[in-house]
VOGU-3710 file (C-alpha; in Angstrom, 3 decimals, decimal comma):
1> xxxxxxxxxx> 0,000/0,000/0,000  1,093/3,452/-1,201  1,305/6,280/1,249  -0,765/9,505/0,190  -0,220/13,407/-0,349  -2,639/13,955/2,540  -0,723/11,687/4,907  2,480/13,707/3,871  1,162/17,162/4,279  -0,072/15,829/8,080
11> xxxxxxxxxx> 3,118/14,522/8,610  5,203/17,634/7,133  2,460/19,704/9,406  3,046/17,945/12,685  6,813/18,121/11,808  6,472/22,043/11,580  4,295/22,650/14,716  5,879/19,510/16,169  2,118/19,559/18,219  -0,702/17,512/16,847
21> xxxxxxxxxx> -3,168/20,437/17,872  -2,003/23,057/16,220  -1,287/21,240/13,084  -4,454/19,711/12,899  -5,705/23,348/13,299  -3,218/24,460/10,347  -5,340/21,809/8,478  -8,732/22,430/9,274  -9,532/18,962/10,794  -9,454/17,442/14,644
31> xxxxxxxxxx> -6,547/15,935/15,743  -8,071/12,296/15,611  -7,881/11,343/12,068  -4,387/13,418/11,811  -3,241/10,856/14,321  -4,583/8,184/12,314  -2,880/9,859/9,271  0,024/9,236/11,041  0,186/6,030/12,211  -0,971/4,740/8,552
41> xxxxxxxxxx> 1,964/6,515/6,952  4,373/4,796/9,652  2,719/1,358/8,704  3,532/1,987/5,072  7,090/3,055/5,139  7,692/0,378/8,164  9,522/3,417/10,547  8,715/5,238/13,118  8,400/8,841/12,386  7,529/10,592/15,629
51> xxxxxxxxxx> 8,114/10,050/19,353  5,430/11,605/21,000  3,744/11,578/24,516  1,464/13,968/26,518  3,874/16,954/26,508  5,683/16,904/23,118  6,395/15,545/19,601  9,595/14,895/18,585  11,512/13,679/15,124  13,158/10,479/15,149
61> xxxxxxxxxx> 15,960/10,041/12,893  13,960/8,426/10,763  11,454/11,049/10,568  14,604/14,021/10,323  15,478/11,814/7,063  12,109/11,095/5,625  10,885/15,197/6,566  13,433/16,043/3,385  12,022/13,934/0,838  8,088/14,508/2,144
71> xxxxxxxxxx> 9,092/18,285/1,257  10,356/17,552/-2,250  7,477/15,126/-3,111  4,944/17,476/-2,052  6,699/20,701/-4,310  6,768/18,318/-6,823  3,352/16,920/-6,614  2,104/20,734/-6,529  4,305/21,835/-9,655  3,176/19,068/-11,410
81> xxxxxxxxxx> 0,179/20,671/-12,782  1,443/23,924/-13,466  3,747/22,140/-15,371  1,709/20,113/-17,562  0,205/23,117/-18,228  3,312/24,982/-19,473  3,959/21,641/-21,785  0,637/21,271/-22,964  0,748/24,806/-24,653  4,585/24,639/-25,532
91> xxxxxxxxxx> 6,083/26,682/-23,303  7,835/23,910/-21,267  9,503/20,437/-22,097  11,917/19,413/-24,476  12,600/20,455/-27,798  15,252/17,864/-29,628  17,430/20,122/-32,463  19,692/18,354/-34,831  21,932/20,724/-36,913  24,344/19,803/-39,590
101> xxxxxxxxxx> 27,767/20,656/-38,833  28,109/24,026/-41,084  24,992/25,587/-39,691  26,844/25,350/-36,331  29,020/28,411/-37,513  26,166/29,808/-39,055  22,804/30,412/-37,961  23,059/27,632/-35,312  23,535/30,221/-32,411  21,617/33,071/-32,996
111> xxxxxxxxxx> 18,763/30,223/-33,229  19,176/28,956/-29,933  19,766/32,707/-28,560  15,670/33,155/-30,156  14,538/30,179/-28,157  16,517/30,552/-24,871  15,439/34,080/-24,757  11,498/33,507/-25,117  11,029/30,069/-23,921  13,134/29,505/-21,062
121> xxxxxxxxxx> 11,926/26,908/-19,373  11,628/24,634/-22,925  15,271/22,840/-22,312  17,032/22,169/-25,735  18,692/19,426/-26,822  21,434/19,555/-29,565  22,656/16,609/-31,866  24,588/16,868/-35,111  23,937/15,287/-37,994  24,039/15,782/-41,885
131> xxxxxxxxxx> 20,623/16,161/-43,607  19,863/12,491/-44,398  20,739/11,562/-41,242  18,387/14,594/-39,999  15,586/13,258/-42,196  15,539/9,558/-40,755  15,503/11,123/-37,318  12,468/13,037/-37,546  10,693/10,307/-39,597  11,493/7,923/-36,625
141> xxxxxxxxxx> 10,407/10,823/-34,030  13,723/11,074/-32,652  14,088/14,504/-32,940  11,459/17,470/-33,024  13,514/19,954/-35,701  16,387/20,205/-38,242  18,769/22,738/-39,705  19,387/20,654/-42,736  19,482/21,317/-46,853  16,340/20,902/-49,379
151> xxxxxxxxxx> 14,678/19,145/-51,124  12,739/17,004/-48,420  9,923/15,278/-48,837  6,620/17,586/-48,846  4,010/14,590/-48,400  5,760/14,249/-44,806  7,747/17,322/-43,884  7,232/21,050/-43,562  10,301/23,199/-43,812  11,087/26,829/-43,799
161> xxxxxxxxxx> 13,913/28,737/-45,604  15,909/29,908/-42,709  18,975/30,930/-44,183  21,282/31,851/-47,557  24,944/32,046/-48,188  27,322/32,645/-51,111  29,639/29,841/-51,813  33,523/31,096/-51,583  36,593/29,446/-53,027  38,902/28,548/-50,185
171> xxxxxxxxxx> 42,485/28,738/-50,993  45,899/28,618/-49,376  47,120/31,426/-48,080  49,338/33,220/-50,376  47,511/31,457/-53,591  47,815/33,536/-56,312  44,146/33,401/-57,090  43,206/35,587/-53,953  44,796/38,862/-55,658  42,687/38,414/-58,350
181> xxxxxxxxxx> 40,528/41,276/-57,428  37,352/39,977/-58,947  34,921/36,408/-58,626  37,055/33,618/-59,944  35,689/31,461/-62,682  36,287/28,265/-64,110  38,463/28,664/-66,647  40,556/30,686/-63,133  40,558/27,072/-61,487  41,339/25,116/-64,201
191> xxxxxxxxxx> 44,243/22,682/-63,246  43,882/23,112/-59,923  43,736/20,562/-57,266  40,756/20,323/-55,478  38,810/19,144/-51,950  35,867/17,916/-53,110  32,279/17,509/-51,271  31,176/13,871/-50,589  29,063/12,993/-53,312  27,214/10,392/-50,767
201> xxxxxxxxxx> 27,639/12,401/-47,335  27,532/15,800/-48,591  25,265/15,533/-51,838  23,720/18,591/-51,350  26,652/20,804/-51,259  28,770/18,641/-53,985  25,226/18,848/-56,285  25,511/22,546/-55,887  29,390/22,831/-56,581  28,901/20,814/-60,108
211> xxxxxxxxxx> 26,008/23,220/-60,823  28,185/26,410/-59,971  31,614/25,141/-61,338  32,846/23,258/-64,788  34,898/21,282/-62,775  37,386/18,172/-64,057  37,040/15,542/-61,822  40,914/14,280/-62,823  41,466/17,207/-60,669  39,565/15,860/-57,955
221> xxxxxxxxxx> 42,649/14,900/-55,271  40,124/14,279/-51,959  36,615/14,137/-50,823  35,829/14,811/-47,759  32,493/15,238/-45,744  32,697/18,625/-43,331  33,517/21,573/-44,601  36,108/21,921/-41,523  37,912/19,071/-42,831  38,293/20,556/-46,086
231> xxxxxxxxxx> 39,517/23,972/-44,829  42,664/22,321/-42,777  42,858/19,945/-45,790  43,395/23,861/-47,404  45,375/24,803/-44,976  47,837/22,383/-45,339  47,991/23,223/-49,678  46,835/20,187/-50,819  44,227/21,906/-53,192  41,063/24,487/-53,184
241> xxxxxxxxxx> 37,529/24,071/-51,750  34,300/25,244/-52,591  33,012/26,213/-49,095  29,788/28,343/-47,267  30,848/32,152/-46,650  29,759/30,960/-43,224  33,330/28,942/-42,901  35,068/32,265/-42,747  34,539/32,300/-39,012  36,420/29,837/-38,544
251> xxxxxxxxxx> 39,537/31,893/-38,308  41,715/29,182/-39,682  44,833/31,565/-40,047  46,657/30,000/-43,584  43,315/29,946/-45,713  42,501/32,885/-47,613  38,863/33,124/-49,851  37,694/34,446/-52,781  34,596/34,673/-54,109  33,201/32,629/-56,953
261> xxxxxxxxxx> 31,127/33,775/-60,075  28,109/32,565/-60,070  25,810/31,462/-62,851  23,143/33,856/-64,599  20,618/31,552/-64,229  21,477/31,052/-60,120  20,963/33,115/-56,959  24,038/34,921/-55,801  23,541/32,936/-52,290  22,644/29,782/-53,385
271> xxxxxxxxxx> 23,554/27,490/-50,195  20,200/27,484/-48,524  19,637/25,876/-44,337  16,025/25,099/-43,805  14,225/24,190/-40,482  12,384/20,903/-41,228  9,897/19,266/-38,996  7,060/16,847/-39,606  3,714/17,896/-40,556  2,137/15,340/-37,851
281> xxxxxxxxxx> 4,478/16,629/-35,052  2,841/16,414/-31,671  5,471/18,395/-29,572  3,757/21,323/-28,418  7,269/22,825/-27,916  7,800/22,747/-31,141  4,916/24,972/-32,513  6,071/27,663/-29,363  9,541/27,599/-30,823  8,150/27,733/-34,548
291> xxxxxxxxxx> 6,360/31,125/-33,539  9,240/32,296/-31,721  11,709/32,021/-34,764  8,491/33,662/-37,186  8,443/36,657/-34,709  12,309/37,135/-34,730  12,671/36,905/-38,239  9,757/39,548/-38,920  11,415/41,713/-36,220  14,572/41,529/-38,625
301> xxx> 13,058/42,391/-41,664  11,173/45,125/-39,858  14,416/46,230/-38,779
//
């Protein structure tokens, strides 16, 4: 048998008047059934909680120990509905963000600044991943939102353009090609080696790159995943990279960048990050955070 919230507020009661009349009178009920209160809730936790006689009442050690925990379970036990309050209309809970590793020098923090700021009791909780990975995730309900690249699947997802970015040639330091003074084009890269995007693990950027650049694969000398990993790859000369403007801040100190002429028939920014989430989600954190981030990024335009 399970002790109950009424036998614990008795027994926290008596413990603060530590005199079965006056608590009883705290409670609005005769000292009797408080007594009986009592003596059930020692039956069920098999201690003695209280020595008392005519004159006094008195803690045992037992009682001193269990006095700590009959506080916390009866906070808890009255935050509990406030709480599932807060969660119920999203602004409480958990709110699972995967990001892929580029957005984290982009957008990633200002994001979770958004979030922090107007839901601060929702707790986030970050995971990296690349898109596909991103996508599986949120089909199997493992996480709530992505930062990830297009296309996704409309018949399951929602998504949201959240950001856009040139692309920028990333070159050795001292690389002739960063004097140029103007965009470099194709026939300016011709013959050199190059860091190449992942054509499994990073389709979306190496799709883009192919679209944006002429490029021979013969010239192709690596391929590589994260863009970090291409700029040390840079960094240490052994070819050029076609990277987010976003990897400038990554302060690595021998890679210099240039930009990179871009196709009439393309946007100037062409690498796009999109929130994605399912259509069906049922995280009511989610929809908070979703109005949050349409609120912050009217304030910007407004700005």
């Amino acid at each position: 048998m399970a002790f109950t919230l009424e036998q614990l507020r008795g027994f926290v009661t008596v413990a603060d008047e530590l005199h079965f009349g006056r608590a009883a009178a705290r409670l609005q009920m005769t000292q009797p059934p408080l007594s009986r209160q009592i003596q059930k809730l020692e039956r069920t936790i098999g201690a003695q909680l209280l020595e008392r006689d005519n004159r006094s009442v008195t803690l045992t050690p037992a009682g001193t120990a269990f006095l700590t925990e009959a506080r916390r379970l009866l906070a808890l036990a009255e935050a509990a509905p406030g709480l599932a309050r807060r969660v119920s209309s999203g602004s409480a809970g958990l709110l699972r963000i995967s990001f892929t590793a580029a957005s984290a020098f982009g957008g990633l923090g200002a994001l979770l600044n958004a979030l922090s700021g107007r839901l601060p009791d929702v707790e986030l909780v970050l995971s990296e991943r690349v898109t596909r990975d991103q996508v599986a995730a949120l089909r199997n309900e493992e996480i709530d939102l992505g930062m990830g690249r297009p296309p996704v699947d409309a018949e399951v997802f929602d998504s949201r353009l959240l950001s856009r970015e040139a692309v920028l040639v990333a070159l050795p330091a001292g690389h002739r090609l960063l004097v140029a003074g103007r965009p470099l084009t194709a026939a300016d890269l011709a013959g050199e080696p190059v860091i190449m995007h992942s054509p499994l693990e990073a389709r979306y950027f190496y799709d883009l790159v192919v679209r944006l650049v002429d490029l021979d694969h013969q010239n192709v000398v690596h391929t590589v995943s994260q863009i970090l990993t291409m700029l040390w790859l840079v960094e240490a000369g052994r070819g050029l990279a076609f990277v987010p403007a976003s990897a400038r801040r990554l302060g690595i100190a021998g890679v210099g960048f240039a930009e990179l002429a871009v196709p009439a028939d393309m946007p100037a920014d062409p690498v796009e990050l999109h929130l994605i989430w399912r259509h069906d989600a049922r995280n009511p954190a989610l929809w908070s955070a979703l109005r949050v981030l349409d609120d912050t990024s009217a304030a910007s335009h407004d700005a």
